[in-house]
Each structure stands twice: as C-alpha cells, then as structure tokens.
OpenMM code with the backbone's topology and positions (N, CA, C; nanometers):
from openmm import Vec3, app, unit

residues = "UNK UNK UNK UNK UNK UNK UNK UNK UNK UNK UNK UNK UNK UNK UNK UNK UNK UNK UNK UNK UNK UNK UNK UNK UNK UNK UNK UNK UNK UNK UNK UNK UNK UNK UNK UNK UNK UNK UNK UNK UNK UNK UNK UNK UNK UNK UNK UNK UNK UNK UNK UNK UNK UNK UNK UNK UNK UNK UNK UNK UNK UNK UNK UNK UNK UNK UNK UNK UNK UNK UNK UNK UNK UNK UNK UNK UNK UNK UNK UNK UNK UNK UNK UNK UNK UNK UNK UNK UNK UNK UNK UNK UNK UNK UNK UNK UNK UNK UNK UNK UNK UNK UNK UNK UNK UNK UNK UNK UNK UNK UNK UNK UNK UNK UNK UNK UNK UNK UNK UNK UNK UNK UNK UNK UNK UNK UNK UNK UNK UNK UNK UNK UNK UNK UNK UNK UNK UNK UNK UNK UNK UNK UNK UNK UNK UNK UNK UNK UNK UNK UNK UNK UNK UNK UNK UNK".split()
positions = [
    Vec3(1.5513, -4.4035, 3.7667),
    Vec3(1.6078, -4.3919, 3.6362),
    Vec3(1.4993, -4.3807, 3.5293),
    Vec3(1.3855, -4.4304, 3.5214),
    Vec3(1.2859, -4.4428, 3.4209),
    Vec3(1.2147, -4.2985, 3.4731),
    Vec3(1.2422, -4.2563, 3.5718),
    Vec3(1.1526, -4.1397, 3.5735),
    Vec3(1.2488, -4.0795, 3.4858),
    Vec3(1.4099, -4.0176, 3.5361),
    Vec3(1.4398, -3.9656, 3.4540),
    Vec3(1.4564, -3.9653, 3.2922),
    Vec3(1.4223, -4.0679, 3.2442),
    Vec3(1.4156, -4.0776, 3.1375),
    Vec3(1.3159, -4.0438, 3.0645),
    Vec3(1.2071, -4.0943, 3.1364),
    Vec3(1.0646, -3.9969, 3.0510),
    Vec3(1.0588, -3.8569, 3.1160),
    Vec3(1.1199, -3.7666, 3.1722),
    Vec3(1.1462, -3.6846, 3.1688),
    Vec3(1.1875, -3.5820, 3.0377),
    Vec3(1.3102, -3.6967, 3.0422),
    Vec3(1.3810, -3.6161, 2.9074),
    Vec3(1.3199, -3.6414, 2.7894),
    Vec3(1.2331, -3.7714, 2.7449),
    Vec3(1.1546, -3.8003, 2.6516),
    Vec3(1.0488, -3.6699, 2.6304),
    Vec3(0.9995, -3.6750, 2.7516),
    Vec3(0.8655, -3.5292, 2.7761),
    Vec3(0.9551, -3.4101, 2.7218),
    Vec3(1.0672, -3.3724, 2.7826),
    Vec3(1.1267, -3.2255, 2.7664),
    Vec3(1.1745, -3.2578, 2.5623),
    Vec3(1.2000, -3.3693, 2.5417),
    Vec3(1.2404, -3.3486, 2.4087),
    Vec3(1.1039, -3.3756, 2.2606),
    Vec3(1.0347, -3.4245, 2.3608),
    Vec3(0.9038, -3.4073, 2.2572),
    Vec3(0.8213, -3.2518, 2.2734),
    Vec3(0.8369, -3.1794, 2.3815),
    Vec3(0.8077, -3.0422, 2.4125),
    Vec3(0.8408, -2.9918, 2.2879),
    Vec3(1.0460, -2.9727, 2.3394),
    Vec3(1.0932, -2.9037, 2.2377),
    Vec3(1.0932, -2.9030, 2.0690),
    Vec3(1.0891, -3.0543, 2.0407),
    Vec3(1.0519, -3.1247, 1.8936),
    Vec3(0.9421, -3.0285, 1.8479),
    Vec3(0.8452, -3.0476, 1.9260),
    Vec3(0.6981, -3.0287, 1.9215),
    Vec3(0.6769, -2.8131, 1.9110),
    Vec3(0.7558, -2.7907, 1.9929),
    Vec3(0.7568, -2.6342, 1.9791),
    Vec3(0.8439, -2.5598, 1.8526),
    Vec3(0.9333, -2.6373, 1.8174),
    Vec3(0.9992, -2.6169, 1.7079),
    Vec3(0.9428, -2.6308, 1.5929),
    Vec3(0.8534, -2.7878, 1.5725),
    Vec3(0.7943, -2.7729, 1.4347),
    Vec3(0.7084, -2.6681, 1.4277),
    Vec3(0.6307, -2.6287, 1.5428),
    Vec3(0.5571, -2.5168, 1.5333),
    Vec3(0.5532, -2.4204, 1.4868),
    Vec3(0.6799, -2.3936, 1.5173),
    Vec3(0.7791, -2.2291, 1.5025),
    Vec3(0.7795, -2.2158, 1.3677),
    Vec3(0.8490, -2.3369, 1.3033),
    Vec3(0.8789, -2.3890, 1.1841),
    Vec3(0.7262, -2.3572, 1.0909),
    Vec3(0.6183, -2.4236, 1.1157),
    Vec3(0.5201, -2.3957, 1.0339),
    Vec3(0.4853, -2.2845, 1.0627),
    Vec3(0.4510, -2.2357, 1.1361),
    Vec3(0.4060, -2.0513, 1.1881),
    Vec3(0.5105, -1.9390, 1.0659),
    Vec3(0.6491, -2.0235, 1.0968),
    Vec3(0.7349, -1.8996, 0.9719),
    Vec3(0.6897, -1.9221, 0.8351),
    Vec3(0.6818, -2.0536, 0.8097),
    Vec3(0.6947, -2.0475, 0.6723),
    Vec3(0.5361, -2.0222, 0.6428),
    Vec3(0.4330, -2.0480, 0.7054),
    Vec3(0.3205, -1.9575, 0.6536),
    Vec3(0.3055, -1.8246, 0.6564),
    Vec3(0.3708, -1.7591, 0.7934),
    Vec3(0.3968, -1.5900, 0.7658),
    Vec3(0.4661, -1.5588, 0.6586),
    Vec3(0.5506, -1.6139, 0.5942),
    Vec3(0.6354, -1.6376, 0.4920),
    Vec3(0.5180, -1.6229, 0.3501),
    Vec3(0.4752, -1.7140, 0.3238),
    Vec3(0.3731, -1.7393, 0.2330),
    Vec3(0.2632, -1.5832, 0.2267),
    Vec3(0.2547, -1.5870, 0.3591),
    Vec3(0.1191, -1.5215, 0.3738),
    Vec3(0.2247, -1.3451, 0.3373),
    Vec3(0.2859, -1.3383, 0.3580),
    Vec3(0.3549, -1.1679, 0.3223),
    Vec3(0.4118, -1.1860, 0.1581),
    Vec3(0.4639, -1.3446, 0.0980),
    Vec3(0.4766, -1.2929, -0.0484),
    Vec3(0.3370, -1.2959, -0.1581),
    Vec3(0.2231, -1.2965, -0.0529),
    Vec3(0.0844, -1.3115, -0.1646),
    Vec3(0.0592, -1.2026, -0.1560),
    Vec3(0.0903, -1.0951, 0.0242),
    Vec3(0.0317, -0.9969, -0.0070),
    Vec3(0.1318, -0.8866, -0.0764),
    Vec3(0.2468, -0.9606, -0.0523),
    Vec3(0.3139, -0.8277, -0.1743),
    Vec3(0.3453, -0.8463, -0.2826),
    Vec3(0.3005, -0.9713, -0.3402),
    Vec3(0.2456, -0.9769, -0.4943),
    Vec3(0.1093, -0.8839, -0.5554),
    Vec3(-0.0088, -0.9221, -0.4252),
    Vec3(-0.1061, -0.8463, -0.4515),
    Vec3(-0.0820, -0.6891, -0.4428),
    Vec3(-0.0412, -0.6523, -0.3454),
    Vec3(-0.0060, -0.4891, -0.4142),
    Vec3(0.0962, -0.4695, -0.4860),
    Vec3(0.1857, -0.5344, -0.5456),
    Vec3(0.2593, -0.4840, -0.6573),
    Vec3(0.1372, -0.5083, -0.7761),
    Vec3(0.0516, -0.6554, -0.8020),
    Vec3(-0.0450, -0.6707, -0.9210),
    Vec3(-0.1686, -0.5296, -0.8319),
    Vec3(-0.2055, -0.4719, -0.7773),
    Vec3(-0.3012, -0.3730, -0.7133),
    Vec3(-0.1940, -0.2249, -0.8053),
    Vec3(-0.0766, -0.2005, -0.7506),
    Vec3(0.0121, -0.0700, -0.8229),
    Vec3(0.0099, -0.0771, -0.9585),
    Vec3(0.0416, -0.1840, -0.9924),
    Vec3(0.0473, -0.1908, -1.2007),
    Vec3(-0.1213, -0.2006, -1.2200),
    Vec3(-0.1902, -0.2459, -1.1865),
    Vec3(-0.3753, -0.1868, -1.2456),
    Vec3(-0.4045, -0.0735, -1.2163),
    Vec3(-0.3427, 0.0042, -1.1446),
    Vec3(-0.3884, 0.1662, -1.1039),
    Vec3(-0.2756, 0.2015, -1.2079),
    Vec3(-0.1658, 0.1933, -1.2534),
    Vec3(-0.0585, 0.2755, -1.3452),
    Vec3(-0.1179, 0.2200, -1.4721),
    Vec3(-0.1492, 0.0796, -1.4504),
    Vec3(-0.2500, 0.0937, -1.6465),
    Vec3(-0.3631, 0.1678, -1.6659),
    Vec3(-0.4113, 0.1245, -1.5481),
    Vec3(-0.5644, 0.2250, -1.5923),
    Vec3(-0.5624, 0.3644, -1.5581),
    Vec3(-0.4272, 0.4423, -1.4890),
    Vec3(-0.3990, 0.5473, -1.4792),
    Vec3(-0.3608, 0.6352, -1.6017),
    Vec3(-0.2739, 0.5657, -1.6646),
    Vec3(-0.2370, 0.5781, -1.8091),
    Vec3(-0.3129, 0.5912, -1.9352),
    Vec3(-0.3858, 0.5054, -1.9130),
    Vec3(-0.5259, 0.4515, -2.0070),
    Vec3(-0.5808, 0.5762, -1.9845),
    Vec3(-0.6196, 0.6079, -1.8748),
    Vec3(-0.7219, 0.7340, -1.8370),
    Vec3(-0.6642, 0.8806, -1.8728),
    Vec3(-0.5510, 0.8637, -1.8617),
    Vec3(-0.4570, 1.0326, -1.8857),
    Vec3(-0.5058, 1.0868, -2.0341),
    Vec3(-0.4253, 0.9535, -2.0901),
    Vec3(-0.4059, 0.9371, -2.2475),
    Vec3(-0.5356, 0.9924, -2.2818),
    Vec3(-0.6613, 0.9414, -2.2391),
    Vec3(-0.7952, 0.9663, -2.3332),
    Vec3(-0.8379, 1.1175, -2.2714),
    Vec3(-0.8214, 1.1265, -2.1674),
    Vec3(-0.8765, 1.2729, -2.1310),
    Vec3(-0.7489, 1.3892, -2.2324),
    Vec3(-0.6304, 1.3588, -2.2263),
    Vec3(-0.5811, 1.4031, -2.3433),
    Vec3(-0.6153, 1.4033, -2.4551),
    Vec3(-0.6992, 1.2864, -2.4857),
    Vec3(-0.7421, 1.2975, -2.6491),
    Vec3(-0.8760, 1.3744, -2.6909),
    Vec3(-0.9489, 1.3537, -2.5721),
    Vec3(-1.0863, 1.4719, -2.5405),
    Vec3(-1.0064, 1.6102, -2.5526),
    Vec3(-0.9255, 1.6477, -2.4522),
    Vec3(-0.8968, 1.7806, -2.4513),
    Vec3(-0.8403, 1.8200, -2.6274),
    Vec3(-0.7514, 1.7320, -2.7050),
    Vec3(-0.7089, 1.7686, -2.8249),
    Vec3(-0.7673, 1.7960, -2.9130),
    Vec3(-0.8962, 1.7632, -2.8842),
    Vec3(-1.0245, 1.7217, -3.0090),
    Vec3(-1.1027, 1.8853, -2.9403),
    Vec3(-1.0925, 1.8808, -2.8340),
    Vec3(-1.1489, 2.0253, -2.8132),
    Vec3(-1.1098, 2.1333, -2.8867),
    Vec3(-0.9308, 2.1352, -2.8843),
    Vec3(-0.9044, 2.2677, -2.9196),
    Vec3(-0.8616, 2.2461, -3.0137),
    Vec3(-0.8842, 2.1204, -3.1299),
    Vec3(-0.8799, 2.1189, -3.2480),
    Vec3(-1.0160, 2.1705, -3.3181),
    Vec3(-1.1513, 2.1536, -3.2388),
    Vec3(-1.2495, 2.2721, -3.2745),
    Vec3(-1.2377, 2.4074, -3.2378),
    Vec3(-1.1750, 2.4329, -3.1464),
    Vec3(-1.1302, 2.5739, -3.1029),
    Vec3(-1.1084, 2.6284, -3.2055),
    Vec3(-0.9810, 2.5997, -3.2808),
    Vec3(-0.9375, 2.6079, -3.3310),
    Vec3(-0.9813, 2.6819, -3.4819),
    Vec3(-1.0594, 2.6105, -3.4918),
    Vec3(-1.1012, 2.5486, -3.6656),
    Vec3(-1.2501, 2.6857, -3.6449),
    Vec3(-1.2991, 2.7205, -3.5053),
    Vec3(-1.4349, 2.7721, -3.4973),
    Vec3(-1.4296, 2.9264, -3.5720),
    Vec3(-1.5137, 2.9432, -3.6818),
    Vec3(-1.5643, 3.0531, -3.7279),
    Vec3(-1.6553, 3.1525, -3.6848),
    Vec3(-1.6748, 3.2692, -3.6077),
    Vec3(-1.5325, 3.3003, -3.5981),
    Vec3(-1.4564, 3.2280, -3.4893),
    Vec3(-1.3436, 3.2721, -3.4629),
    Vec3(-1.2874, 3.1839, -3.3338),
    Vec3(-1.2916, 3.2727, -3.1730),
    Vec3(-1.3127, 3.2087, -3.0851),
    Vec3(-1.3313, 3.2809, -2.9649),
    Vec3(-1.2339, 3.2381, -2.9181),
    Vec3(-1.0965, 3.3544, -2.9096),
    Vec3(-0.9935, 3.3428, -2.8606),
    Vec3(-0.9333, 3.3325, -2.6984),
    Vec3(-1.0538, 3.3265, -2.6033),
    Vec3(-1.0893, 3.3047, -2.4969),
    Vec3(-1.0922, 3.1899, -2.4682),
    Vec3(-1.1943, 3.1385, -2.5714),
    Vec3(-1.2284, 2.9797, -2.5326),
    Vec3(-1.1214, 2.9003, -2.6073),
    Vec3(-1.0293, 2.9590, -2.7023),
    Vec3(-0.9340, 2.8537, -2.7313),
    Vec3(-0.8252, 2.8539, -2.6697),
    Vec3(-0.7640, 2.9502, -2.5994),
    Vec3(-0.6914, 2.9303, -2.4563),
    Vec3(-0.6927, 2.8877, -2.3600),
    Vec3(-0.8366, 2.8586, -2.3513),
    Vec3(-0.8775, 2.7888, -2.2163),
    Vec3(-0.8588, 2.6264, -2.2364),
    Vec3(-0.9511, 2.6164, -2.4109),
    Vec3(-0.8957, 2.4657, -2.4766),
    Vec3(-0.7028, 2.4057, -2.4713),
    Vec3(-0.6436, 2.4992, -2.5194),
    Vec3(-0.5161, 2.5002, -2.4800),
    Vec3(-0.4457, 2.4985, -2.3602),
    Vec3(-0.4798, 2.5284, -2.2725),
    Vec3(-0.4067, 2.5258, -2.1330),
    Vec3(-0.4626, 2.4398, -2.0603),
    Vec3(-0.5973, 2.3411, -2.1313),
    Vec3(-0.6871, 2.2094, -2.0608),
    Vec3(-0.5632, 2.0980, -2.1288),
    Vec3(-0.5436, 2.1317, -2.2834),
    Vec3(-0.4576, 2.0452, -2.3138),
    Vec3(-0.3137, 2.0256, -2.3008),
    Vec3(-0.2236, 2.1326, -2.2621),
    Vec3(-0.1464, 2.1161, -2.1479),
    Vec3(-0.1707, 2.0701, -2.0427),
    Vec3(-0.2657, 2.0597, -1.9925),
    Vec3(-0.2630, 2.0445, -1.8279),
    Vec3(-0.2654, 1.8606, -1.8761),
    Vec3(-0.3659, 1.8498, -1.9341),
    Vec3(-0.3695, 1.7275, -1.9601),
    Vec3(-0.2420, 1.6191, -2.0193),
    Vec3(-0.1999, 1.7138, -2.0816),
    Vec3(-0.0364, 1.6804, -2.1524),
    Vec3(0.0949, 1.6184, -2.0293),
    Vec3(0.0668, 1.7020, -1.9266),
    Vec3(0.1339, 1.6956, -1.8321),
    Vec3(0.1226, 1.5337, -1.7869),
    Vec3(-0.0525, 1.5442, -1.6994),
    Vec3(-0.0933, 1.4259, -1.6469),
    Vec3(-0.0718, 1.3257, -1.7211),
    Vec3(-0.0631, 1.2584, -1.8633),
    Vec3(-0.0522, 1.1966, -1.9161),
    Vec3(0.0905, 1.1741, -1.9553),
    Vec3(0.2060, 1.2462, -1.9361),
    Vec3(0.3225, 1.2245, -1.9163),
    Vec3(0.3661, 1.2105, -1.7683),
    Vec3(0.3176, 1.2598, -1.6615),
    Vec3(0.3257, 1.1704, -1.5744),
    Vec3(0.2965, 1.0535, -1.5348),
    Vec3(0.2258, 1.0107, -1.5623),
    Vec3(0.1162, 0.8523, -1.5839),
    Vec3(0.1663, 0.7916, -1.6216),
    Vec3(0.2107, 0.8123, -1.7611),
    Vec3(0.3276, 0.7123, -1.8520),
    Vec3(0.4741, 0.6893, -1.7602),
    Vec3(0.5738, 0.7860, -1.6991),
    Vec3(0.7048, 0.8296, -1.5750),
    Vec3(0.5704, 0.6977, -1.4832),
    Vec3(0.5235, 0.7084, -1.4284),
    Vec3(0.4430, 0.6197, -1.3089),
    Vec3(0.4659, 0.4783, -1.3641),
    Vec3(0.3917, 0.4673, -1.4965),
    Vec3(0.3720, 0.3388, -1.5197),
    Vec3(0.5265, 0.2419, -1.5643),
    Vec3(0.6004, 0.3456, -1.5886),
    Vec3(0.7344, 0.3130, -1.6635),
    Vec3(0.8228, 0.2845, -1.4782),
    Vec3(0.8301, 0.3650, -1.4104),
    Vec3(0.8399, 0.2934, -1.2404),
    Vec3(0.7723, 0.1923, -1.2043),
    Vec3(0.6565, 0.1505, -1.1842),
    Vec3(0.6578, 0.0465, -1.1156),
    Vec3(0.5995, -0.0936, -1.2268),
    Vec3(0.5589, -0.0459, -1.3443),
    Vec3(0.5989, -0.1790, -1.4055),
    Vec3(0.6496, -0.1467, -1.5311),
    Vec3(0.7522, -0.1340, -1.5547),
    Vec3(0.8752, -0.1077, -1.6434),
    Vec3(0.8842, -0.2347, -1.7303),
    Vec3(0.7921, -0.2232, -1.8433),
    Vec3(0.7939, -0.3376, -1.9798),
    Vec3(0.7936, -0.3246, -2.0796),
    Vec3(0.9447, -0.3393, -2.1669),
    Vec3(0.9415, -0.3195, -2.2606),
    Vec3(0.8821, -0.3684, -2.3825),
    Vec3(0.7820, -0.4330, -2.3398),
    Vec3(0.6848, -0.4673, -2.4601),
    Vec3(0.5225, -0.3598, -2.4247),
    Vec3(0.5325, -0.3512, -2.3418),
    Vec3(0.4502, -0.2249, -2.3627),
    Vec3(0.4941, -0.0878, -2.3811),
    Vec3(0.6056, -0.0912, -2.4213),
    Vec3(0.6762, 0.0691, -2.4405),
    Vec3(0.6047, 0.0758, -2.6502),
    Vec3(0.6428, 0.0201, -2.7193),
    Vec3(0.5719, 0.0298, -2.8377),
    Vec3(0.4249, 0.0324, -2.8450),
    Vec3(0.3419, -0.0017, -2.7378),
    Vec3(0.1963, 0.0401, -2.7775),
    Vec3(0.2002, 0.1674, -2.7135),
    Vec3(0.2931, 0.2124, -2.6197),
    Vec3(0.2542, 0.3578, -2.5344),
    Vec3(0.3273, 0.4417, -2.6537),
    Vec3(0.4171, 0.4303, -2.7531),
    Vec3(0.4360, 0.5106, -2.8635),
    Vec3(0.3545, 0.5260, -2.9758),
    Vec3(0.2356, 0.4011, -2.9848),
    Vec3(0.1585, 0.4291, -3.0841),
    Vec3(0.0451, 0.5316, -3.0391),
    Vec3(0.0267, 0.4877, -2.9100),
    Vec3(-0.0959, 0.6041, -2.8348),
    Vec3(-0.0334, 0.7471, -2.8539),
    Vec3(0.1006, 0.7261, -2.8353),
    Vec3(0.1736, 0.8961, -2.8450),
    Vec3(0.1681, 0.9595, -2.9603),
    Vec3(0.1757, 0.8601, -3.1095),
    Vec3(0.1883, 0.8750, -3.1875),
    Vec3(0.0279, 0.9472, -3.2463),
    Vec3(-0.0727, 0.8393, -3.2386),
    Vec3(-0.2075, 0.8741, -3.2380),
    Vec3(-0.2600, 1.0463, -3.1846),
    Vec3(-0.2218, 1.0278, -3.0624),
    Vec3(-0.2072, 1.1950, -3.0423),
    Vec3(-0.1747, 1.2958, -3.0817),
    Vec3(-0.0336, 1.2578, -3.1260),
    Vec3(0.0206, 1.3552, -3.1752),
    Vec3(-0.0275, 1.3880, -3.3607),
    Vec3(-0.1222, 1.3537, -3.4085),
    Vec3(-0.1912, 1.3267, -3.5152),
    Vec3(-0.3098, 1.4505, -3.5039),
    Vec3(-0.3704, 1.4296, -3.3787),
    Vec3(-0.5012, 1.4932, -3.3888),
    Vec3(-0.5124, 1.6409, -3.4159),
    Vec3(-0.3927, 1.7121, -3.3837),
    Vec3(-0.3820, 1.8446, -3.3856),
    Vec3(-0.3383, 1.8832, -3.5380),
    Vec3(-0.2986, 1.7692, -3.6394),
    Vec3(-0.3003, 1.7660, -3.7655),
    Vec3(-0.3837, 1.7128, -3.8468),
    Vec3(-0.5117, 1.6640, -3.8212),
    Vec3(-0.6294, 1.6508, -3.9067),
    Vec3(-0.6822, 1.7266, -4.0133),
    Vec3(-0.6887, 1.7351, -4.1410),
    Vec3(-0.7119, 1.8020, -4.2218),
    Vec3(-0.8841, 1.8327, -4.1968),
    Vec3(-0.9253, 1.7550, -4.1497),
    Vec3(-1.0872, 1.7487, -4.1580),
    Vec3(-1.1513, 1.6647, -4.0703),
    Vec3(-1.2793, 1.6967, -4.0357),
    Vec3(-1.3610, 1.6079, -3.9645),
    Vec3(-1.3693, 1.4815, -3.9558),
    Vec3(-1.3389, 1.4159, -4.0987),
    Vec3(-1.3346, 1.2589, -4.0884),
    Vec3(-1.2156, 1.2223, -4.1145),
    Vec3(-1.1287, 1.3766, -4.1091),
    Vec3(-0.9891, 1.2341, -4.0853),
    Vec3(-0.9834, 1.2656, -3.8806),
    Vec3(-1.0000, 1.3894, -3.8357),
    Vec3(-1.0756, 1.3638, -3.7326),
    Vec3(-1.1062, 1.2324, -3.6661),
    Vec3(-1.1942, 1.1807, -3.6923),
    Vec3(-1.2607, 1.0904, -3.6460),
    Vec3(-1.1682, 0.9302, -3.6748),
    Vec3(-1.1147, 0.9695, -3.7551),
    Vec3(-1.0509, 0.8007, -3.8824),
    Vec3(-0.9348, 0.8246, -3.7178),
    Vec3(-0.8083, 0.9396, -3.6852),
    Vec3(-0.7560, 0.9245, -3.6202),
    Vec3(-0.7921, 0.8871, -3.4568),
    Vec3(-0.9254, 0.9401, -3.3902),
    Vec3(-0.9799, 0.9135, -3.2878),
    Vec3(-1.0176, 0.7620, -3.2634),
    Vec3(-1.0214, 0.6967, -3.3887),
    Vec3(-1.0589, 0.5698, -3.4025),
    Vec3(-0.9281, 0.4576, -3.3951),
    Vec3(-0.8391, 0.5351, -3.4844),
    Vec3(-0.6969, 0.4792, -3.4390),
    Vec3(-0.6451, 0.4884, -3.3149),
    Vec3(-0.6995, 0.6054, -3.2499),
    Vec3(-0.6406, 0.6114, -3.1081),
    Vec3(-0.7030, 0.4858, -3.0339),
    Vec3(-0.8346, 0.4891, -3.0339),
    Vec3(-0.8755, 0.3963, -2.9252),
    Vec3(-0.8796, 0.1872, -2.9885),
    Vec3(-0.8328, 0.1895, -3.0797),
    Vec3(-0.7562, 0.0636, -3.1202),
    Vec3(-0.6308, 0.0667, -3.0565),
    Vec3(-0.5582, 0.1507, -3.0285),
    Vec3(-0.4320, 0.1647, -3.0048),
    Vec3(-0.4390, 0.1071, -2.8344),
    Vec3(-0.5430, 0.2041, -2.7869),
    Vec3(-0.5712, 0.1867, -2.6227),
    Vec3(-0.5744, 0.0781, -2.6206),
    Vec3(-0.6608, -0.0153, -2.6709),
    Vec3(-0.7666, -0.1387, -2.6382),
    Vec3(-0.6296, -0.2042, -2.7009),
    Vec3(-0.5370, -0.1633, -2.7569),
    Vec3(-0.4243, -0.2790, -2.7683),
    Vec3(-0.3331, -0.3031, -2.6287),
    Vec3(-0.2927, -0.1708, -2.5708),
    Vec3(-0.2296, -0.1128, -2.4729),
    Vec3(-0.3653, -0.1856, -2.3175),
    Vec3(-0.4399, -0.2062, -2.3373),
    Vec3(-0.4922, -0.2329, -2.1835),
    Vec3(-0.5107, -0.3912, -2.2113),
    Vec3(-0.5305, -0.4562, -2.3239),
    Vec3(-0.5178, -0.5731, -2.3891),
    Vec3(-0.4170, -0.6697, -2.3191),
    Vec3(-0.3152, -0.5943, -2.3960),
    Vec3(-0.1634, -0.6250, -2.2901),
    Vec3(-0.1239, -0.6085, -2.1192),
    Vec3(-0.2007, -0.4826, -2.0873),
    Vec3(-0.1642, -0.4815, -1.9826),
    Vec3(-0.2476, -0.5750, -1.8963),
    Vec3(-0.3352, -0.6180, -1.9393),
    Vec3(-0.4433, -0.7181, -1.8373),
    Vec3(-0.4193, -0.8448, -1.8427),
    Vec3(-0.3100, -0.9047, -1.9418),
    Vec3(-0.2593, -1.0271, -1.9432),
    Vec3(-0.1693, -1.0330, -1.8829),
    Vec3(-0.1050, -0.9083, -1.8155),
    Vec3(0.0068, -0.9271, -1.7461),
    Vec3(-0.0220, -0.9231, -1.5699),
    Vec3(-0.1793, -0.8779, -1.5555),
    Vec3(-0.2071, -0.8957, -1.4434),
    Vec3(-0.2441, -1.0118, -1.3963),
    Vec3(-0.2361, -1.1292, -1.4592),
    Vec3(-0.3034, -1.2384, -1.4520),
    Vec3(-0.4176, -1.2351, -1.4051),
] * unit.nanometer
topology = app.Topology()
chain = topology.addChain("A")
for resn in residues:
    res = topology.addResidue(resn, chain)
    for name in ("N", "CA", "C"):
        topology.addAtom(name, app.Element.getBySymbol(name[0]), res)
C-alpha cells in the first residue's frame, strides 16, 4: 500500500511539476511575442515618420528648384520641366508617405502639423522674392522639427 501511494505522490508531483512548466513556458512565449510586436509596430511608425519627414523635404528641395527655374533669366525651358516633373514625382512620394503614415499610425494629433508642412509647401511656389523664399523655407523646417518632435514622443 505505501508503495502504491508514493507512486501516485511521484505521478502527481510529475504532473504538478510538468504543468507549472507548461504554464511558465506560455506565459513567457506570451510576453516574449507582445514585446516583439510592439517593437515592430514602434520599428513601422519610425520608418513612416522619418519616411514622411524625408518625402516632405525632398519636396521642398525640388519646389525651391523650380521656383528658380522658374524665375531664371532667360529661362531654360528644358531645365524647368525637368524641375517640374522632379516636383511631381516628388509630390507623389510625399503623398504617399503621408497615405503610409496615416495606415499604420493613424493620429490625430499629428494630422495638424502634417497640414502645416502642407501648408508651408504649398507657399513656396508663391514667394514673391528671395527672402520671402527663404522666411517660408524656414517656416517649413520649424514646422518639420514640430512634426518629428511629436512623432518621437510617441515612440517612447
């Protein structure tokens, strides 16, 4: 009788014993898959800010180009088509970037700094002059540094 009994003592400390196991093994696989898919969701939103960030300014290079295109005496109507269809192209990427960043981190408190950057842009191709030129290029990149400001507090 005492054999059988530490028998069943043995078979139920086995099982006790294989269960808590199981038990800690899940809930750290557990742990261990919501850090790493925190980390690539915080890894996707730093590539869509700084994707964005990056569109926006190569847009604002290209605008400033063919706002000298533009303005050049005489004008080389070659090279300001070429300025123009850089700033489309760029127009594009930077409205896709923004569609990207608006998918995977969709915040409406960064939707008003991505309208002031839009706004800023949409300025440069109306500069009366060189230093308002420059006064708006300067607003643009206050605007950025507000816009990546925000977005880096949200990456913790």
């Amino acid at each position: 009788m005492d054999t059988v009994f530490a028998s069943l003592v043995a078979v139920a400390g086995t099982l006790i014993g294989s269960l808590s196991t199981y038990l800690f093994q899940r809930r750290t696989t557990e742990r261990s898959e919501a850090r790493a898919r925190e980390e690539r969701v915080r890894q996707e939103r730093l590539a869509a800010y700084s994707g964005y960030a990056g569109a926006v300014t190569d847009l604002k290079r290209a605008q400033i180009t063919l706002w000298f295109r533009r303005r050049a005496v005489p004008r080389d109507e070659e090279r300001f088509a070429e300025a123009l269809l850089e700033s489309d192209r760029h127009g594009a990427a930077a409205e896709t970037a923004a569609f990207r960043l608006r998918l995977v981190a969709d915040d409406r408190d960064l939707r008003p700094l991505m309208e002031a950057i839009s706004a800023k842009l949409g300025e440069i191709t109306h500069a009366d002059d060189r230093r308002g030129l420059i006064a708006i290029e300067a607003q643009f990149e206050e605007a950025v540094g507000a816009f990546l400001d925000a977005a880096a507090s949200r990456l913790g």
